[in-house]
DOTI-609147 format. One record per residue (C-alpha): residue number from 1; residue in three letters; y, z, x. Coordinates in steps of 0.05 Angstrom, whole numbers, plus 32768, in hexadecimal, padded with zeros to 4 digits. Layout:
BEGIN
DRENGU markol fimar   py   pz   px
DRENGU    NUM   ALA    Y    Z    X
...
end
This chain:
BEGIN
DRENGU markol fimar   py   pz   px
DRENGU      1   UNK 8D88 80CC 8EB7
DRENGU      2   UNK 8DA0 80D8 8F06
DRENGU      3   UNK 8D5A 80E5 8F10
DRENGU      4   UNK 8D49 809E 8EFF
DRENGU      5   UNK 8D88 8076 8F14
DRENGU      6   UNK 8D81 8095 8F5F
DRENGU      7   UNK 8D30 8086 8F5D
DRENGU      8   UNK 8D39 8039 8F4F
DRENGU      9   UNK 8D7C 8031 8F69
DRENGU     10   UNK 8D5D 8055 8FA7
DRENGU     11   UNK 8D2D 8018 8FB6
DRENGU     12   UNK 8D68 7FE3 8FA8
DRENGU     13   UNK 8D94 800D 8FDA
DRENGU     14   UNK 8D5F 8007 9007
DRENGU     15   UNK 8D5A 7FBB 8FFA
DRENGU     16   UNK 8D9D 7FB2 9007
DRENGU     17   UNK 8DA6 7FE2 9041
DRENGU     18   UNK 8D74 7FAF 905F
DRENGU     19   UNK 8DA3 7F72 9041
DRENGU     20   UNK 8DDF 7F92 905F
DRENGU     21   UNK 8DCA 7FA6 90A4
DRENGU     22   UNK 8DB0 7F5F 90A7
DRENGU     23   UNK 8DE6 7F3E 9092
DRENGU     24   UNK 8E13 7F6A 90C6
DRENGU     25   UNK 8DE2 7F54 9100
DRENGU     26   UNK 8DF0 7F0B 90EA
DRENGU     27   UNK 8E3B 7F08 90DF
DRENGU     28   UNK 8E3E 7F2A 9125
DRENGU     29   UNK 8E21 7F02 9140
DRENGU     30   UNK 8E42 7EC9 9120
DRENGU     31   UNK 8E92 7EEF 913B
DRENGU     32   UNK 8E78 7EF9 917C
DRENGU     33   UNK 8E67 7EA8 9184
DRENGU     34   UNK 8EAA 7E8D 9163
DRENGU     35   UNK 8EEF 7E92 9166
DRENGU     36   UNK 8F17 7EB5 912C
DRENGU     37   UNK 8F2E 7E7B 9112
DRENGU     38   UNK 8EE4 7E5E 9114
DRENGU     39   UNK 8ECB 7EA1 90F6
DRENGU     40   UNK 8EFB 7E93 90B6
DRENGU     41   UNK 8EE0 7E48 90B2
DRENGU     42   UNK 8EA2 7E61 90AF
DRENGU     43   UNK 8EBC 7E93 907D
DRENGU     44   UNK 8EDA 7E6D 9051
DRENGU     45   UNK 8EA3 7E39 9052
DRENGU     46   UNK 8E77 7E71 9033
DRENGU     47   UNK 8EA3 7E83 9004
DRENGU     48   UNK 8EB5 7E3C 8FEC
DRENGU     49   UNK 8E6C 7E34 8FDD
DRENGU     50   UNK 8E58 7E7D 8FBD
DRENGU     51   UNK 8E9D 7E6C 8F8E
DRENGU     52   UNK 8E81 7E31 8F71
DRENGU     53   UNK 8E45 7E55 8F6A
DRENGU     54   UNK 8E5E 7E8B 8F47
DRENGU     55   UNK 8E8B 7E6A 8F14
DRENGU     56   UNK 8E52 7E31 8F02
DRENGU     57   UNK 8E18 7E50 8F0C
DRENGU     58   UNK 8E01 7E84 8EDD
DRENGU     59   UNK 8DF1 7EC5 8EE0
DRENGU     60   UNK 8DB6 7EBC 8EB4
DRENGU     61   UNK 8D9D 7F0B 8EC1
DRENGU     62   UNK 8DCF 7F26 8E98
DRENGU     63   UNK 8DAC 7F05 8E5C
DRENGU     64   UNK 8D62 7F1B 8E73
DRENGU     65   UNK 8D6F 7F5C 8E74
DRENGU     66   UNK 8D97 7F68 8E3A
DRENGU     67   UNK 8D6B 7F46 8E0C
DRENGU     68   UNK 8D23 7F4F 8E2F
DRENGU     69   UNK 8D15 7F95 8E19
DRENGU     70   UNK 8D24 7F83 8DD2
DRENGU     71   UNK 8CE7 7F4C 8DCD
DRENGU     72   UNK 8CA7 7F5E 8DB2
DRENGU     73   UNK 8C77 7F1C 8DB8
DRENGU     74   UNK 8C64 7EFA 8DF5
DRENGU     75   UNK 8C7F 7EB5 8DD2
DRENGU     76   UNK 8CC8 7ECB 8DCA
DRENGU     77   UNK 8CBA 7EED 8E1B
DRENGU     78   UNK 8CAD 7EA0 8E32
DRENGU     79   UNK 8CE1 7E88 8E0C
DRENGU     80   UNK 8D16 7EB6 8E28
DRENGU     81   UNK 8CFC 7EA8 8E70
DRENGU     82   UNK 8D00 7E5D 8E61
DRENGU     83   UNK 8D46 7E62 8E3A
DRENGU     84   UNK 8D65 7E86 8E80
DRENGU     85   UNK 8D3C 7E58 8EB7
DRENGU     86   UNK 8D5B 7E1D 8E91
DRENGU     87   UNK 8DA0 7E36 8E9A
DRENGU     88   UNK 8D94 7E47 8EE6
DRENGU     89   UNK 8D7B 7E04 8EF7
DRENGU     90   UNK 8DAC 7DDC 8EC8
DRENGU     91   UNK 8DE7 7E02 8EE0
DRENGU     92   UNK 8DCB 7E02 8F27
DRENGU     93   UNK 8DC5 7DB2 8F2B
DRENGU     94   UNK 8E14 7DB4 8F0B
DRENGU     95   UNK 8E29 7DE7 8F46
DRENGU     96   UNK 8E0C 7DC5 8F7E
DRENGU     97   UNK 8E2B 7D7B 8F65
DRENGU     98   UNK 8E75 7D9A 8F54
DRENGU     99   UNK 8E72 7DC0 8FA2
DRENGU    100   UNK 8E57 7D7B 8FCB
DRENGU    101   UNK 8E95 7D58 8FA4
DRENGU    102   UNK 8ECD 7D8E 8FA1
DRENGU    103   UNK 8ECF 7D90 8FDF
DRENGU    104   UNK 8EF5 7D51 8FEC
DRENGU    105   UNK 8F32 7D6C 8FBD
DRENGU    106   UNK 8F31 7DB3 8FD1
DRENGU    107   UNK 8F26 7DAB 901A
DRENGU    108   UNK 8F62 7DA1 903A
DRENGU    109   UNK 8F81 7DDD 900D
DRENGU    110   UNK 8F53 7E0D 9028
DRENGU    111   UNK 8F5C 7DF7 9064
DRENGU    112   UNK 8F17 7DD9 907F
DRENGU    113   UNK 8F22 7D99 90A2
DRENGU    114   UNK 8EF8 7D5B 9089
DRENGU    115   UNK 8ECB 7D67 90C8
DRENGU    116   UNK 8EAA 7DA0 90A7
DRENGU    117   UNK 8EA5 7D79 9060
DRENGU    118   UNK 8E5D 7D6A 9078
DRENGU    119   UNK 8E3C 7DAC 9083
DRENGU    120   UNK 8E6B 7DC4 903E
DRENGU    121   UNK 8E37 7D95 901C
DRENGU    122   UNK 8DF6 7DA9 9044
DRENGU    123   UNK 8E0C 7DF3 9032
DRENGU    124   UNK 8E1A 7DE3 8FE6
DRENGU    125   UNK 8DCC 7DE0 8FE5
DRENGU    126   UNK 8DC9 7E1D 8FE2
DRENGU    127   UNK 8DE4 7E28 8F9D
DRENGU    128   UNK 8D9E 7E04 8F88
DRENGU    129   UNK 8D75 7E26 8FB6
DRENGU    130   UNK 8D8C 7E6D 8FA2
DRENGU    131   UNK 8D75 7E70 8F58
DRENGU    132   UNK 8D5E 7EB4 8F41
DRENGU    133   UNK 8D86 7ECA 8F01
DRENGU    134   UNK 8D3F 7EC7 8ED9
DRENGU    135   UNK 8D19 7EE9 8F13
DRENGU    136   UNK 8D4F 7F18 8F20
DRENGU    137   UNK 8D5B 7F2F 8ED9
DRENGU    138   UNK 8D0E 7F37 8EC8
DRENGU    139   UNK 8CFC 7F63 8F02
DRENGU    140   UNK 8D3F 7F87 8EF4
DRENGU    141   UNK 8D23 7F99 8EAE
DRENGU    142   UNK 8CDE 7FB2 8EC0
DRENGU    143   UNK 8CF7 7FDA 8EF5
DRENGU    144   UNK 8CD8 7FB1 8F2A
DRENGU    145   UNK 8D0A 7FBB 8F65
DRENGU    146   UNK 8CCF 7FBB 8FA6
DRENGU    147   UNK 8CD0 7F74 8F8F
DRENGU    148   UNK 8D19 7F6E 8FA4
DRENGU    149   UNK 8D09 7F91 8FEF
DRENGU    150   UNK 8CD2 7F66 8FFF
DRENGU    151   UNK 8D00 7F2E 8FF1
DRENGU    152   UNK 8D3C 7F4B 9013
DRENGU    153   UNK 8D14 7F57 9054
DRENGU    154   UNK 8CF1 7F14 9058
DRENGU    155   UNK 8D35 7EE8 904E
DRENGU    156   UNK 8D5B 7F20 907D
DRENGU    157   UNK 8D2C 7F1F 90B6
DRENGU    158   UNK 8D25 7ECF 90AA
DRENGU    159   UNK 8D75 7ED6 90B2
DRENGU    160   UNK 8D80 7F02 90EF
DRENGU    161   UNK 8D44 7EE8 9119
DRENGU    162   UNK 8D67 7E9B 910B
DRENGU    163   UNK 8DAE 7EB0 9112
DRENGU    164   UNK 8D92 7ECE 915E
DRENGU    165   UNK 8D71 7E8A 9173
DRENGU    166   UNK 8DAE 7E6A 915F
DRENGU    167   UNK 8DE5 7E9E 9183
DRENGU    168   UNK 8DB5 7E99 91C4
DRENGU    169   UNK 8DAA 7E48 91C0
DRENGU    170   UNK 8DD6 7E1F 9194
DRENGU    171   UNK 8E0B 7E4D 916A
DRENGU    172   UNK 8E35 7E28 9140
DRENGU    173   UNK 8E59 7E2C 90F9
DRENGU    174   UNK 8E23 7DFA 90EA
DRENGU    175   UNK 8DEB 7E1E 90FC
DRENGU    176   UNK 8DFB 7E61 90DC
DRENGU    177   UNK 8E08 7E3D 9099
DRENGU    178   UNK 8DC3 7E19 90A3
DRENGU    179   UNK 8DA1 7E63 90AB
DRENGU    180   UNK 8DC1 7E7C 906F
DRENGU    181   UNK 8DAD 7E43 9042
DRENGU    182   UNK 8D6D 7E4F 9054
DRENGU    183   UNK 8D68 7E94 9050
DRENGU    184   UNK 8D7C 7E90 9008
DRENGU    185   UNK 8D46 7E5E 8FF3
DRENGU    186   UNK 8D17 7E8B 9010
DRENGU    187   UNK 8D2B 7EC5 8FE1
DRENGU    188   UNK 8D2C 7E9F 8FAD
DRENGU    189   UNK 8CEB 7E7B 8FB9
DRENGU    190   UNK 8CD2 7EC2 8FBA
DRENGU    191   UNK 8CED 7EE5 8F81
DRENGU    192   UNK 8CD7 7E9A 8F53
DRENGU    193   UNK 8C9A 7E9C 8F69
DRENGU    194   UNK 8C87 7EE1 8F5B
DRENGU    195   UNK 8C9B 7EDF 8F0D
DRENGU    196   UNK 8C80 7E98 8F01
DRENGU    197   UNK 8C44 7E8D 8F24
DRENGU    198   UNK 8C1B 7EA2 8EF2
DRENGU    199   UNK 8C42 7E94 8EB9
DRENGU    200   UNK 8C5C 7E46 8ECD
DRENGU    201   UNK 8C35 7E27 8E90
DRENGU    202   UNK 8C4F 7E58 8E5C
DRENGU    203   UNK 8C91 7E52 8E6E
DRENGU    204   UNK 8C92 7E05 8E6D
DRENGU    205   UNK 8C6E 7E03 8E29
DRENGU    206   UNK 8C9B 7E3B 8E0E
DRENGU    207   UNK 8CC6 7E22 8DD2
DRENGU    208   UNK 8D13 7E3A 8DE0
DRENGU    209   UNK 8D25 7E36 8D9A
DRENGU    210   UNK 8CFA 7E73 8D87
DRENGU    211   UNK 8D25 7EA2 8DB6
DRENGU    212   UNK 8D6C 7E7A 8D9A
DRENGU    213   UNK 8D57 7E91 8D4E
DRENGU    214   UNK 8D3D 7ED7 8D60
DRENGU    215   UNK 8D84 7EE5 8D8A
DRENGU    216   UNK 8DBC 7EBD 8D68
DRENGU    217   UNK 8DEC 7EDD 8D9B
DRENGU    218   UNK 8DC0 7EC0 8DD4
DRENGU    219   UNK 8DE4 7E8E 8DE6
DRENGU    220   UNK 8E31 7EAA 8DE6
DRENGU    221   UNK 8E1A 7EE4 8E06
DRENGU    222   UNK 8DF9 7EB5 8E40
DRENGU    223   UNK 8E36 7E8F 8E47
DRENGU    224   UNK 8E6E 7ECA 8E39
DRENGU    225   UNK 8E49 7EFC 8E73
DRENGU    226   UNK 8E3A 7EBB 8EA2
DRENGU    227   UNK 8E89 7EA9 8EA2
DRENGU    228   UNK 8EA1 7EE9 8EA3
DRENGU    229   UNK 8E6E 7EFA 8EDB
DRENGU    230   UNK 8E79 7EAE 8F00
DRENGU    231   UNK 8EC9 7EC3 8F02
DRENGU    232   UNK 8EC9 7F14 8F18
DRENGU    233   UNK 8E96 7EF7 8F52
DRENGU    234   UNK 8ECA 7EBB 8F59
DRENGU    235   UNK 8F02 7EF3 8F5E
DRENGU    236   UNK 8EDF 7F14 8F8E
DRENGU    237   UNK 8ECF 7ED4 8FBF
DRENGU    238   UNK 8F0C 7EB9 8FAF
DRENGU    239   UNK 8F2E 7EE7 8FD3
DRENGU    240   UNK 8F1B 7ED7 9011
DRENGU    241   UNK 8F2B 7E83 9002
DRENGU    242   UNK 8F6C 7E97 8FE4
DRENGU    243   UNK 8F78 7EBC 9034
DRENGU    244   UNK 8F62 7E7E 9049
DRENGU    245   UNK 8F9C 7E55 9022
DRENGU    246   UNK 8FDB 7E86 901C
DRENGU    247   UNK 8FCE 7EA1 906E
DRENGU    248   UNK 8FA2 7E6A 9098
DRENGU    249   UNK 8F59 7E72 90A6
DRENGU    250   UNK 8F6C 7EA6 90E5
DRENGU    251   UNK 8F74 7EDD 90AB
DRENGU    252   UNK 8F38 7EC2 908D
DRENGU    253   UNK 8F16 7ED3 90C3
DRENGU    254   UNK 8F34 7F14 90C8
DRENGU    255   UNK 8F24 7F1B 907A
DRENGU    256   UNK 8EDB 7F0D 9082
DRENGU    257   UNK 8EDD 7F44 90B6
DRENGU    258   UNK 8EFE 7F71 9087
DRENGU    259   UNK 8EC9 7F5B 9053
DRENGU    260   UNK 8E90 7F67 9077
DRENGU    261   UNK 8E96 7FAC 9082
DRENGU    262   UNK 8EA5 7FAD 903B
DRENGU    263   UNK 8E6C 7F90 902F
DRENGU    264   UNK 8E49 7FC2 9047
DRENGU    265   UNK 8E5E 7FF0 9017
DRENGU    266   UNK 8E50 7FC3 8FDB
DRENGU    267   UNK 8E0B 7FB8 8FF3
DRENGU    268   UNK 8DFC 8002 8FE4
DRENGU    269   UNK 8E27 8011 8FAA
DRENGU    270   UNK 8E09 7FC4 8F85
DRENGU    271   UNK 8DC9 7FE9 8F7B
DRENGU    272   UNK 8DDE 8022 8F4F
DRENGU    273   UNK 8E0A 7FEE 8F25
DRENGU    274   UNK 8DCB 7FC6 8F16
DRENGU    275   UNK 8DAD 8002 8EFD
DRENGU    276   UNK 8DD4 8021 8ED6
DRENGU    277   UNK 8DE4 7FDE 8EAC
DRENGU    278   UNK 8DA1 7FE4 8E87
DRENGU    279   UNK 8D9E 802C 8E82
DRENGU    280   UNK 8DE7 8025 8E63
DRENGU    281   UNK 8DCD 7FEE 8E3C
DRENGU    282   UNK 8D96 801F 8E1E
DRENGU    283   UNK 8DCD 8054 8E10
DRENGU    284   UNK 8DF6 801D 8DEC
DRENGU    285   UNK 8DBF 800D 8DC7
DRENGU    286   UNK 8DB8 804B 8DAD
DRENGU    287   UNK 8DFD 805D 8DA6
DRENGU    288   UNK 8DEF 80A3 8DD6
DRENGU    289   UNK 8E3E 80A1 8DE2
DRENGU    290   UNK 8E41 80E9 8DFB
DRENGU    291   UNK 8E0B 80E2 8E27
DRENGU    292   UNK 8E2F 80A5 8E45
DRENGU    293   UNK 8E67 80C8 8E48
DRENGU    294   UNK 8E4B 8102 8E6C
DRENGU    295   UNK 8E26 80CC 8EA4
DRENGU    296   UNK 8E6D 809D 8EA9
DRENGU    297   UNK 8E92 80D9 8EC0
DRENGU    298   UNK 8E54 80FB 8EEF
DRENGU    299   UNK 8E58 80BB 8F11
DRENGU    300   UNK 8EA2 80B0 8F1D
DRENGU    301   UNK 8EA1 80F6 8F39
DRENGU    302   UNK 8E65 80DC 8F62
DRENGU    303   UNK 8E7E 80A2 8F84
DRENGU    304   UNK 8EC8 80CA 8F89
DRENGU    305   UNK 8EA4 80F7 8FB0
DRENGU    306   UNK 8E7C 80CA 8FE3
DRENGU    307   UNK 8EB8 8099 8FE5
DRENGU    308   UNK 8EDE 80D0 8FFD
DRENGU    309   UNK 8EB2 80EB 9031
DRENGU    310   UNK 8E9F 8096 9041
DRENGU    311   UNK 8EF0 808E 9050
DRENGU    312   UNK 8EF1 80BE 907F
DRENGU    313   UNK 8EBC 80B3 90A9
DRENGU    314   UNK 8EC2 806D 90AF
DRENGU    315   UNK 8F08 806D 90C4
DRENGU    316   UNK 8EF4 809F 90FB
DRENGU    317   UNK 8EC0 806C 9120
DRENGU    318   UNK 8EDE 802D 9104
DRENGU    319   UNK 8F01 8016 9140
DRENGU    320   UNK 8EB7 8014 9168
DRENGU    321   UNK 8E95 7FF6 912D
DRENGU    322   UNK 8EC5 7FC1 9134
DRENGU    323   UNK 8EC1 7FB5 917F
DRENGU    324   UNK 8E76 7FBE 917A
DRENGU    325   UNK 8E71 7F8A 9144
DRENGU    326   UNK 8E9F 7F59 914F
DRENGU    327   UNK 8ECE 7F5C 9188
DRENGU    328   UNK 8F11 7F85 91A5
DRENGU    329   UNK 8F39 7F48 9184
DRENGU    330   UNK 8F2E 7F61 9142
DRENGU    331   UNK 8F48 7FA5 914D
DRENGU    332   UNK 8F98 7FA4 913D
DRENGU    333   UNK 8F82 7F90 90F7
DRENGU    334   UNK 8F63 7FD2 90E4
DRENGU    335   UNK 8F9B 7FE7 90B4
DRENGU    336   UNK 8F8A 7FB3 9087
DRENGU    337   UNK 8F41 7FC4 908F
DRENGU    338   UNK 8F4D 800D 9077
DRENGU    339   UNK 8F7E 7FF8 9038
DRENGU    340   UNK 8F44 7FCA 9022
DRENGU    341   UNK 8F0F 7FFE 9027
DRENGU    342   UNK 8F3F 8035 8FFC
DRENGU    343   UNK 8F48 7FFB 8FC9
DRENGU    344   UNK 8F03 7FED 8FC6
DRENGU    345   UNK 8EE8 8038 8FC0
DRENGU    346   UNK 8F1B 8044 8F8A
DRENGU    347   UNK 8EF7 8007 8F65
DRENGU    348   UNK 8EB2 8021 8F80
DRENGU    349   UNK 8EC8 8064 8F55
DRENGU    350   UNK 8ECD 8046 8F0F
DRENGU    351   UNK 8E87 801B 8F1D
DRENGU    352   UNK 8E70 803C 8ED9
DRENGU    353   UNK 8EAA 801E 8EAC
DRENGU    354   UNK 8E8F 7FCF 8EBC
DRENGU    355   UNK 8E49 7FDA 8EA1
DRENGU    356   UNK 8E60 7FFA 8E5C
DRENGU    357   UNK 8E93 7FCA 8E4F
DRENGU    358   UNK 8E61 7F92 8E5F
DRENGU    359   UNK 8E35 7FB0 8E2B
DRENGU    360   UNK 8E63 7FCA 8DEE
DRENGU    361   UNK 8E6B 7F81 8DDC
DRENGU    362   UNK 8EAA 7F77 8E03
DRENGU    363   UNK 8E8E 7F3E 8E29
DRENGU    364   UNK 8EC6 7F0C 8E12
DRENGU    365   UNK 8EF6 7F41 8E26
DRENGU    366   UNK 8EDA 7F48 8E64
DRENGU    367   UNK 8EDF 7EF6 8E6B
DRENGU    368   UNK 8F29 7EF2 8E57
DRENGU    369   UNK 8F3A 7F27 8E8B
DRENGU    370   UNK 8F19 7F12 8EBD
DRENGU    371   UNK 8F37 7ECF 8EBC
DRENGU    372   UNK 8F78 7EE8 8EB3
DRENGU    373   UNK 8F78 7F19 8EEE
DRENGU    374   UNK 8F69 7EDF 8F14
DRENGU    375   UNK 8FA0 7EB8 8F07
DRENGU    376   UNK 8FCE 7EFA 8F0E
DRENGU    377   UNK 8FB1 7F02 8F4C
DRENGU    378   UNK 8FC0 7EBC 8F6D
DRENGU    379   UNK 900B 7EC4 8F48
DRENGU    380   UNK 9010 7F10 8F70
DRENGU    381   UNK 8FFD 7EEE 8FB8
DRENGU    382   UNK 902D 7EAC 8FB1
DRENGU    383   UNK 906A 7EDE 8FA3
DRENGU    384   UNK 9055 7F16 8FCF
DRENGU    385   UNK 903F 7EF4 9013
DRENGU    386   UNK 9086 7EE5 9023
DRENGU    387   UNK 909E 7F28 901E
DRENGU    388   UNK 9069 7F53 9034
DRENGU    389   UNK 9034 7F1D 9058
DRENGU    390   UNK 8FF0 7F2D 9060
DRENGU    391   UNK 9004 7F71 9039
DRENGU    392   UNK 9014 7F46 8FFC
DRENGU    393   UNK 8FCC 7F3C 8FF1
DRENGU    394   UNK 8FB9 7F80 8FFF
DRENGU    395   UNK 8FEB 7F90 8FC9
DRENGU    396   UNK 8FD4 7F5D 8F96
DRENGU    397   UNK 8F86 7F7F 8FA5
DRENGU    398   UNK 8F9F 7FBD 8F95
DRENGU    399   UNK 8FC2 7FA9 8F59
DRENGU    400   UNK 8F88 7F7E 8F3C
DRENGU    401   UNK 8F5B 7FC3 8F47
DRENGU    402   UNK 8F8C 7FEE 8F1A
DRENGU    403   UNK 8F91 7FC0 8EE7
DRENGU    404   UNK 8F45 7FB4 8EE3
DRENGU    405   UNK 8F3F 8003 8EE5
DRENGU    406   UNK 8F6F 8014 8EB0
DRENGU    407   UNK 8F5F 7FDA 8E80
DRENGU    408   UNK 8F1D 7FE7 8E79
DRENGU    409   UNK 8F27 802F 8E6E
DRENGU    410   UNK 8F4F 8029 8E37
DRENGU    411   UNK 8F19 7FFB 8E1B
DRENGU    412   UNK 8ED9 802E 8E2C
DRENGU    413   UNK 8F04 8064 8E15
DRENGU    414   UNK 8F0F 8045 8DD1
DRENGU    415   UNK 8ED0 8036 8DC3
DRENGU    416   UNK 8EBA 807C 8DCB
DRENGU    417   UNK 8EEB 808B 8D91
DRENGU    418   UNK 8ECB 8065 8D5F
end
């Protein structure tokens, strides 16, 4: 089982080792050009657009890879791949509309002045240029990951030698959006082309109904895992808008900072997530509940470990990281920096717990949840940024984390009981 997960997750890591080191080169580059405040304009400009994203668009991968090992004709294949492309490019068109127009209402409250409205609606493009759910989840089930790295290196070097032409010759917030967009749409345009090009005609022809009858879940599981998925990604780039409202776009650029390093660590521990959720699935299936028993606590004890060890060794070299990648201005704000990274280790921990609860048919559990830690989570910061400032939000992370933690704990653990 380790044997596996560290072979393919190996190649993913390695895909987005490339992704992150990229991505650090570019939003250096991008805090050495502008101001703080600038920085969290930029910031939250991102985020605005990858919310939308999330919560509209749908995380159509979920649904190819739970239900593409489980067809047996090449008919009901087509149909599935047609079923998800649909709801990428329907829910895609719907994302990109509601971002170019919410930004008139919501503007103001997260603080982006009506100058930047413009290049908010250039950016929102690239909710349509960034569709690969159906791509994603295919490759994801035949254990294709190389695919991923080829695409990760061409839209990261795209993005790094771009973001240098524009540092050296005309940086702006502008600019850097403009490379971004465009760095997605060549992923994409990758990753779409590689599963269609020689199946375009079959999966235009392919009659959707045929995968609807064989699946009668199909399509509440497609919506249930896309909302529930659309609002923990919302949660997660909320944050960093909800900075942006309660404490000025100064701490959003200070968030962002915080977030990128972050980042960082994500980008390595995503891979072995994305693993593990069909190899869970296939223990689900099967109802192997000691085995998964046995894995869900070798990896807690895992990432325990490395987080551990990770803590510690950042904190020692963090202050020249910082300098090195930003600037000396960011430096008195490294005690928020280290309570975010404990918070997020301790969530990195308990990775295992997301992917079983996903698959025992908790999905609408999940969904509720999720929606309601969000809420809880903007009630926390209102009360606690009086009292304890930027801390209150810190706080209200830390809080949300537990919660998550215990909750679905108790849920894993009763299901093992049955």
């Amino acid at each position: 089982m380790f044997k596996k997960l560290l072979g393919s997750s190996s190649l993913l890591m390695l895909s987005n080792i490339i992704v992150a080191v990229g991505g650090l080169v570019f939003i250096s580059l991008v805090a050495k050009k502008l101001t703080i405040s600038e920085f969290g304009i930029f910031a939250v400009i991102q985020t605005y657009v990858l919310a939308v994203n999330s919560l509209l668009n749908f995380q159509t991968w979920y649904t190819v890879v739970k239900y593409l090992p489980r067809i047996e004709n090449n008919k009901l294949f087509f149909s599935l791949l047609k079923y998800s492309y649909k709801l990428d490019l329907i829910t895609a068109v719907i994302g990109t509309i509601t971002s170019i127009v919410l930004i008139y209402f919501v503007g103001t409250i997260l603080n982006i002045s009506e100058y930047y409205y413009s290049i908010v609606q250039l950016f929102s493009f690239s909710i349509l240029f960034n569709i690969t759910g159906t791509a994603t989840g295919y490759f994801r089930s035949i254990n294709n990951y190389k695919i991923f790295l080829y695409s990760d290196i061409l839209a990261t070097t795209f993005k790094v030698l771009s973001s240098l032409i524009c540092y050296f010759y005309f940086s702006s917030i502008e600019a850097y959006l403009i490379v971004l967009l465009l760095s997605y749409f060549i992923k994409s345009f990758y990753l779409n082309l590689l599963l269609i090009y020689d199946k375009f005609t079959q999966i235009i022809i392919a009659d959707i109904s045929l995968i609807r009858s064989e699946f009668s879940d199909l399509r509440e599981y497609s919506v249930v895992t896309s909302v529930t998925s659309g609002f923990d990604v919302l949660f997660r780039q909320a944050d960093t808008l909800l900075v942006s409202v309660f404490f000025g776009v100064q701490y959003a650029g200070i968030f962002k900072m915080i977030k990128t390093f972050m980042g960082l660590i994500t980008q390595i521990t995503t891979p072995i997530y994305i693993v593990l959720f069909p190899m869970v699935n296939d223990y689900v299936i099967k109802n192997k509940k000691l085995e998964l028993k046995k894995i869900a606590l070798h990896s807690i004890f895992l990432f325990a470990s490395l987080g551990i060890a990770f803590f510690f060794i950042f904190v020692s070299i963090e202050d020249k990281l910082i300098t090195s990648l930003f600037n000396s201005s960011y430096l008195q704000y490294t005690d928020y920096l280290n309570i975010y990274l404990m918070i997020t280790l301790l969530s990195i921990i308990f990775t295992i717990l997301h992917p079983i609860t996903n698959l025992i048919g908790l999905h609408k559990e999940i969904m509720y949840l999720t929606i309601i830690k969000l809420i809880l989570f903007v009630l926390l910061i209102y009360f606690l940024k009086d009292i304890y400032e930027f801390n209150g939000f810190l706080i209200a992370v830390f809080i949300e984390t537990i919660l998550t933690i215990v909750i679905k704990y108790i849920w894993v653990n009763r299901w093992y009981r049955k």
